[in-house]
C-alpha positions as CSV (number, residue, x, y, z in Angstrom):
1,X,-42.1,27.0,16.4
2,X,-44.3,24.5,16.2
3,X,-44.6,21.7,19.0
4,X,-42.7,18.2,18.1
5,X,-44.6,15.8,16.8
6,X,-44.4,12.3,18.2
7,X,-45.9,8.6,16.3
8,X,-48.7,8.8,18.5
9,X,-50.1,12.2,16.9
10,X,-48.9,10.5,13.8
11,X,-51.0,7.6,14.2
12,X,-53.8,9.8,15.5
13,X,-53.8,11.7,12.4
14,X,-54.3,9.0,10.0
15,X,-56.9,7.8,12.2
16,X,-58.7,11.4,11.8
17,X,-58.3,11.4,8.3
18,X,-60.3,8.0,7.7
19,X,-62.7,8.4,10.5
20,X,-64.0,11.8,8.8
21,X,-65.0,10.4,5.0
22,X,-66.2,7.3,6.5
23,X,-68.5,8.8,9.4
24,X,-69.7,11.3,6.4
25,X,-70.6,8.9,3.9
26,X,-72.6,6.7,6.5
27,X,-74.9,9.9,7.6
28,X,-75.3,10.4,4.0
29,X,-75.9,7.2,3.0
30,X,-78.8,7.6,6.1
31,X,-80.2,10.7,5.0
32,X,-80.0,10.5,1.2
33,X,-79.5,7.4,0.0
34,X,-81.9,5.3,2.9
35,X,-84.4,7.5,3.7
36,X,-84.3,9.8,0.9
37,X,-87.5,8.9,-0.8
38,X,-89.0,7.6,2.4
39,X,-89.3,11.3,4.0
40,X,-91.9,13.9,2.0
41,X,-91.3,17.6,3.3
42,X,-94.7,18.8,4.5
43,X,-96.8,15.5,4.1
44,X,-96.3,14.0,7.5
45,X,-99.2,11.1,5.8
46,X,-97.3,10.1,3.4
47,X,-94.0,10.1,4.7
48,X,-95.5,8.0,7.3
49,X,-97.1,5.7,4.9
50,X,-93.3,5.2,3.0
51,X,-91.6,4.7,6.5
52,X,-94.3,1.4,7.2
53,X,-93.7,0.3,3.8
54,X,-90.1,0.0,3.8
55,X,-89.5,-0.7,7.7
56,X,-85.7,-2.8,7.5
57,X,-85.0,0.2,5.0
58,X,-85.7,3.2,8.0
59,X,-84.3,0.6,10.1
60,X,-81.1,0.3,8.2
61,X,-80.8,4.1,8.0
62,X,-80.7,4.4,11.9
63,X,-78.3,2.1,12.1
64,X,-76.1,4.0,10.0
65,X,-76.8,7.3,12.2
66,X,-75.6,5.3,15.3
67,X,-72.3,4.5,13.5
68,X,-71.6,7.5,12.6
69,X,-72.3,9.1,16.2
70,X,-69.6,6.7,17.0
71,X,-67.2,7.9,14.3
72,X,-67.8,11.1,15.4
73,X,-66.1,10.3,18.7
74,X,-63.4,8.4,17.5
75,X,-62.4,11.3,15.4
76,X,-62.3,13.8,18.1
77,X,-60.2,11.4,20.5
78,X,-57.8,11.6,17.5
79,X,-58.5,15.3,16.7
80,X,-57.4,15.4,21.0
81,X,-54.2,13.7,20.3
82,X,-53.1,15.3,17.7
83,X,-53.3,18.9,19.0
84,X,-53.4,18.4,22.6
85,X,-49.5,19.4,22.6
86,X,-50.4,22.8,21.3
87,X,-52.9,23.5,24.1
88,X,-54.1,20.6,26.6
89,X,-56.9,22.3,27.9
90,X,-58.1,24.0,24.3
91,X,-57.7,20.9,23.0
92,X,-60.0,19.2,25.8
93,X,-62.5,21.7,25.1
94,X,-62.8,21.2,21.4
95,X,-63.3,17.8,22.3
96,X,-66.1,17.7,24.8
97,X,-67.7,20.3,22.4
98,X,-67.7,17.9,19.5
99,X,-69.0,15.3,21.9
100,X,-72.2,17.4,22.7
101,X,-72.8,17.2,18.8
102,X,-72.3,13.4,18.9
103,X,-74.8,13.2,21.3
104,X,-77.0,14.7,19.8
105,X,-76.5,12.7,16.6
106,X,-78.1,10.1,18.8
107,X,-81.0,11.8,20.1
108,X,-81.9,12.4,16.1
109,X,-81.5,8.8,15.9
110,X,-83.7,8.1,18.3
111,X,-86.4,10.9,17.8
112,X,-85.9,8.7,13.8
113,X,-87.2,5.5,15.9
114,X,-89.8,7.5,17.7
115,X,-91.4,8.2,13.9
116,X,-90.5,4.4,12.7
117,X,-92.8,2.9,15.7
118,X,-95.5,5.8,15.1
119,X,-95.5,4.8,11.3
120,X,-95.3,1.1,11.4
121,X,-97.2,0.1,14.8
122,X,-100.3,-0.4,14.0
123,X,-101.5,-0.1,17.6
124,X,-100.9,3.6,17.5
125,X,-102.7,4.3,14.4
126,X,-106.1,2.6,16.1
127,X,-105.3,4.7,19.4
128,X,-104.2,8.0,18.0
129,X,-106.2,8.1,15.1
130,X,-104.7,9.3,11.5
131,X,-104.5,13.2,12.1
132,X,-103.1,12.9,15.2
133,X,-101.1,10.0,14.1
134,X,-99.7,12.1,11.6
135,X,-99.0,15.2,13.4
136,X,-96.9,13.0,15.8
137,X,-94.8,12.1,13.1
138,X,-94.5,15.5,11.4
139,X,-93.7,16.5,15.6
140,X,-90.8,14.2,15.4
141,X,-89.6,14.9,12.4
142,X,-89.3,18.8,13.3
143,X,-87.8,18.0,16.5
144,X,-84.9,15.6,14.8
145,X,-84.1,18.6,12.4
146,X,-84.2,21.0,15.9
147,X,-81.8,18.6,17.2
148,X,-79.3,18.9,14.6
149,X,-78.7,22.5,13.8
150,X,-78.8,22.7,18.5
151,X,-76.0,20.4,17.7
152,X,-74.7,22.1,14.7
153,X,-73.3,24.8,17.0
154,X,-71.2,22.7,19.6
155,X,-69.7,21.0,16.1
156,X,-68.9,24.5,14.3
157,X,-67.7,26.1,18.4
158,X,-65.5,22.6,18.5
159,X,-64.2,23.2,15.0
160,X,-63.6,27.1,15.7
161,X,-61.3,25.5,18.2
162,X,-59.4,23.0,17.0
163,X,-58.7,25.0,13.5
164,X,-57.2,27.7,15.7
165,X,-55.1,25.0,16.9
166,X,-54.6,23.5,13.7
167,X,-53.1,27.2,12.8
168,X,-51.1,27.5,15.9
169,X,-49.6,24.4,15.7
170,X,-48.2,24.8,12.1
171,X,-48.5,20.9,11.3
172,X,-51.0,21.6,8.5
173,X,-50.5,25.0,5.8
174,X,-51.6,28.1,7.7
175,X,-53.9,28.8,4.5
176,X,-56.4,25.6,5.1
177,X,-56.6,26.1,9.0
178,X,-57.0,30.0,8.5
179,X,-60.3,28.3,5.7
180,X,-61.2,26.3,8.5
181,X,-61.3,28.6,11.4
182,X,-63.4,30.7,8.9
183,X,-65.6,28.2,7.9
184,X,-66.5,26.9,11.5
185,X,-66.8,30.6,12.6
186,X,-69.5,30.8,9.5
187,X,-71.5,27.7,10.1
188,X,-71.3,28.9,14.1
189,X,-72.9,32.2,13.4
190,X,-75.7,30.4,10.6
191,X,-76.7,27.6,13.4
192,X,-77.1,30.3,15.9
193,X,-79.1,32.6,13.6
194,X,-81.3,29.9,12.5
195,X,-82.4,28.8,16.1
196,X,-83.1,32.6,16.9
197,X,-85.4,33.2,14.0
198,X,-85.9,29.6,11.3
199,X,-86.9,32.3,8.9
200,X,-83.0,32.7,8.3
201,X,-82.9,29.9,6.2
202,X,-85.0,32.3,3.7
203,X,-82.0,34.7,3.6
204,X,-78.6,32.1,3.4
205,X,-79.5,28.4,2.4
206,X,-79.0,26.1,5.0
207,X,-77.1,23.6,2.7
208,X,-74.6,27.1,2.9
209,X,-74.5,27.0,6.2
210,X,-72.0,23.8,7.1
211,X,-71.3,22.8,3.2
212,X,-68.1,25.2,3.4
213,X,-67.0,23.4,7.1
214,X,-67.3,20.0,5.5
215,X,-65.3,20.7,2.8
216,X,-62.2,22.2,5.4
217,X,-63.0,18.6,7.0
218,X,-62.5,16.5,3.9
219,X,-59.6,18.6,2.8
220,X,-57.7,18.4,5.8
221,X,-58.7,14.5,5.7
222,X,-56.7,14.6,2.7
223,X,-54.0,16.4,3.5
224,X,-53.2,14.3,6.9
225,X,-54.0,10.9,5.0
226,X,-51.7,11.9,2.0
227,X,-49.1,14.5,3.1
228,X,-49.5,13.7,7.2
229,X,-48.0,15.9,10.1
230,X,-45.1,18.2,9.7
231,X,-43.7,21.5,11.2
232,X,-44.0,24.7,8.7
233,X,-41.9,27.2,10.4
């Protein structure tokens, strides 16, 4: 049997299902949309020559990272509410796990204004010099990516949790948390792989490696905002 379900985990639920899409769509909107012509894979020079050409543009994109940081944490205060019936303390655990991930969404955000004021200051540029100059910025930008897939595997560990829940609990169909559980277990095992040996990313594609976890994300967004909570026993 599945635990009752009260309006507070009703109204938690809905609040999960829009804080999802919308914290997606702003990190996309940062990374694709913002800065996607402003950042050239192995030219650190002339991705630092777009970045001090379109300054309020990088600027803009930060923003947007910070945002969604803080959707991040509003939907795993929800995520907690929801499921904390099923198991208090799993349910805490998920939680603190996805807020390790969320803070690390702001150190990338912050190691993105560490190559904005490298780019665009052009005291740094008289007193580093351009090679040096540029290798800061292509030091950044590696470090930004390191910080993502390090907090790529709190996220997929958090997930791996809460879709067990999600499966124990029975509010959602056993067949999308069983997807989910799957998914995060999958995108887990890729982050960790990839920070043991980058060349990894030469075998599985690391757009495979959290793709199928969004997608269990957005789905179950879906299903809460549309079809909401209810026992299947």
């Amino acid at each position: 049997m599945s635990p009752g379900i009260d309006d507070a985990q009703r109204s938690a639920a809905k609040i999960a299902a829009i804080a999802y899409p919308v914290a997606l769509g702003l990190v996309a909107t940062a990374n694709f949309g913002l800065r996607g012509d402003l950042t050239v894979d192995g030219d650190a020079a002339e991705t630092a020559r777009r970045i001090a050409a379109a300054v309020g543009e990088f600027r803009l994109s930060v923003v947007f990272d910070l945002l969604y940081a803080a959707g991040l944490v509003v939907l795993l205060a929800a995520l907690y509410v929801v499921l904390r019936p099923v198991n208090r303390y799993l349910a805490l655990l998920a939680a603190v796990l996805k807020l390790i991930y969320a803070a690390t969404a702001v150190l990338v955000a912050l190691s993105s204004l560490s190559i904005l004021r490298l780019a665009s200051d052009p005291a740094y540029a008289q007193g580093l010099g351009p090679d040096a100059l540029h290798a800061l910025v292509g030091l950044h930008s590696s470090i930004a990516w390191d910080q993502y897939y390090a907090g790529l595997t709190f996220w997929a560990l958090s997930s791996c949790v809460f879709a067990w829940l999600w499966l124990k609990s029975r509010y959602i169909p056993a067949p999308l948390a069983a997807f989910g559980l799957l998914a995060s277990a999958w995108c887990a095992f890729c982050a960790v792989a990839y920070i043991a040996n980058p060349g990894f990313a030469n075998v599985v594609n690391v757009w495979v490696f959290d793709m199928p976890m969004a997608l269990f994300y957005l789905a179950l967004s879906g299903w809460l905002l549309f079809r909401g909570l209810g026992p299947r026993d």
